[in-house]
C-alpha positions in Angstrom: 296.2 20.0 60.5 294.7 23.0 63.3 291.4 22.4 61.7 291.3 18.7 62.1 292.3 19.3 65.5 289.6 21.9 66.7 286.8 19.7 64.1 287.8 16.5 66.5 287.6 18.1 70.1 284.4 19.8 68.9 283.0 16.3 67.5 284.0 14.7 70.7 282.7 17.2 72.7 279.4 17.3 70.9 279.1 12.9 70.9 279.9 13.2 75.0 277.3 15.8 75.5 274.7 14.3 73.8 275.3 11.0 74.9 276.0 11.4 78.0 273.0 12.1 80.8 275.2 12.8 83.6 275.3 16.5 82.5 272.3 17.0 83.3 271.1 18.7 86.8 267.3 19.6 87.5 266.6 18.9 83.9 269.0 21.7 83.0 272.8 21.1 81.4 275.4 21.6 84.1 278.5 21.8 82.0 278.5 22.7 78.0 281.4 20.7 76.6 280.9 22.2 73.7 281.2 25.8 74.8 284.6 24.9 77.0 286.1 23.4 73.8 285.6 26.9 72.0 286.6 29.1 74.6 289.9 26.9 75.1 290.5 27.1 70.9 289.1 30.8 71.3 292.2 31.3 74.1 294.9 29.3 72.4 294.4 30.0 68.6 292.8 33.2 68.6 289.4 35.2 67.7 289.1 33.5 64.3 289.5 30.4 65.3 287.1 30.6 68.5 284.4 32.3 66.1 284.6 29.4 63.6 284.4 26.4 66.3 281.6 28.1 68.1 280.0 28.4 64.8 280.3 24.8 63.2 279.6 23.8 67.4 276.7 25.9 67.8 275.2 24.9 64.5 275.6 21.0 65.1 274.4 21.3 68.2 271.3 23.2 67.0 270.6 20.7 64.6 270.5 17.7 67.0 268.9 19.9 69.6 264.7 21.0 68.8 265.7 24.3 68.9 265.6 26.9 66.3 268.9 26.3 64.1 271.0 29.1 64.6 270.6 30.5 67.7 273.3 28.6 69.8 275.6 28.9 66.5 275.1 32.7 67.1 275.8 32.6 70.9 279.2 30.5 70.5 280.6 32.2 67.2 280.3 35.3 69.5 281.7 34.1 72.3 284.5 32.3 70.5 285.4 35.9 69.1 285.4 37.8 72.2 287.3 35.2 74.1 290.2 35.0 71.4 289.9 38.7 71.2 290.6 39.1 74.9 292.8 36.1 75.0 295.1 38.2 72.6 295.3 41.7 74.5 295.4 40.0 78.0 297.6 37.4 79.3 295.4 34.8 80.3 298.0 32.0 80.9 297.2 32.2 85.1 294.8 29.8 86.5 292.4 32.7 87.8 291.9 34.4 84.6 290.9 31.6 82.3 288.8 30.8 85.1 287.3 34.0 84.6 287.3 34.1 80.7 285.5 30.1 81.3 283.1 32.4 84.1 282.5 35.4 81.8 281.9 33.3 78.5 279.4 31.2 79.9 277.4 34.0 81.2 277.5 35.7 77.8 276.9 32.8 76.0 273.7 32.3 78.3 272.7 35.9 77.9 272.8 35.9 73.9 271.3 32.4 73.8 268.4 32.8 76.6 268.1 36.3 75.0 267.4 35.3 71.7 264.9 32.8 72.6 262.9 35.3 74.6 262.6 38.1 72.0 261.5 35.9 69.7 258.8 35.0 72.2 259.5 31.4 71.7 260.3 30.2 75.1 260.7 31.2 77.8 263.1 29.8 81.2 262.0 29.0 84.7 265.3 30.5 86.4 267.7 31.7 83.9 269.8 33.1 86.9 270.1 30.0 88.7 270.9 27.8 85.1 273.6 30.3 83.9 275.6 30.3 86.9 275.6 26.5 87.8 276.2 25.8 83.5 279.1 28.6 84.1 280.6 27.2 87.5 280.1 23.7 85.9 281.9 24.9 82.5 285.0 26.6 84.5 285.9 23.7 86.4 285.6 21.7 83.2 287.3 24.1 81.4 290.6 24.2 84.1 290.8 20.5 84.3 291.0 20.4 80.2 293.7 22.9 80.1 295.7 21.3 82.8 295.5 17.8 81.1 295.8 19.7 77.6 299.3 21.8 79.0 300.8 18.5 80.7 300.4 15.8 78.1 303.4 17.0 75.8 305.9 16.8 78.9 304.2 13.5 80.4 304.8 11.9 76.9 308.3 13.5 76.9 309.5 12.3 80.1 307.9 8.4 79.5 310.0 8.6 76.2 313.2 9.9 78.1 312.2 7.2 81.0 312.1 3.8 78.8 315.4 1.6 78.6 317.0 1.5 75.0 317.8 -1.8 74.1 
C-alpha cells in the first residue's frame, strides 16, 4: 500500500511538472516537484525508500525530458539515499532542519546532475550558481508547504468527522 502511495505523489508530481509552465523562471525550473516528493518519502520512510522514488522519478523524468536517460535517475536515487539516511540519525521533525535537508538536497542534486552533464562534455550551463540556488530556495518553500499540508490533513479530517451532527 507504501508503494502505491510514493508511485502516486511521484506520478503527480511528474504530470504537474511537465504540464505546468509556471515552474519555469528565465528558461530555467524554479521548483523540482519531483525532487521535493523524494526528499519528503526520503525523510518519512527512510534511505530505501527515498533511493527507489528518486530512481523510478529520475528515470521517468529522463525519459520525457531530451536528456541522456539516466543521469537525473542517478542524481535523485542519491539524494533519496542520503536524505533518508540523515533523516534517520538526525531528528529532522523541526521546521528549520527539513528546510535545510530540502536546501542541502537540492544543491546536491544540482551538483551530481550539472556534474554529470559537464564531464561528459555534453552540455554545458550559463549560471549553474544562480539555477541551483533559486531551484533549491524554490524546492524548500515547496517542500515546507507539502509537509505542513501532509502533517495536518489526518487531524483536519479527524476534527470534521468529530464536528458533524449524528442523526
Amino acid at each position: 500500500m507504501k508503494f502505491l502511495r510514493v508511485a502516486l505523489a511521484v506520478a503527480l508530481a511528474l504530470a504537474l511538472q511537465t504540464t505546468l509552465d509556471r515552474f519555469m523562471v528565465r528558461g530555467t525550473t524554479a521548483v523540482d516537484l519531483v525532487l521535493v516528493v523524494v526528499v519528503y518519502v526520503a525523510l518519512t520512510g527512510g534511505p530505501v525508500a527515498g533511493m527507489m522514488a528518486g530512481s523510478i522519478g529520475g528515470l521517468v523524468q529522463d525519459g520525457l525530458s531530451s536528456g541522456v536517460i539516466g543521469i537525473s535517475g542517478l542524481a535523485k536515487s542519491l539524494v533519496g539515499f542520503l536524505a533518508g539516511m540523515i533523516g534517520q540519525q538526525f531528528i529532522v521533525t523541526a521546521a528549520l532542519p527539513r528546510f535545510v535537508m530540502f536546501l542541502a538536497a537540492t544543491l546536491l542534486h544540482a551538483i551530481v546532475f550539472m556534474g554529470l552533464y559537464m564531464l561528459l562534455g555534453l552540455r554545458t550551463f550559463s549560471s549553474p550558481f544562480a539555477a541551483g540556488f533559486g531551484q533549491a530556495a524554490g524546492n524548500a518553500v515547496v517542500g515546507m508547504i507539502a509537509f505542513t499540508i501532509i502533517e495536518a490533513l489526518p487531524g483536519m479530517i479527524e476534527r470534521r468527522k468529530v464536528s458533524r451532527p449524528r442523526k
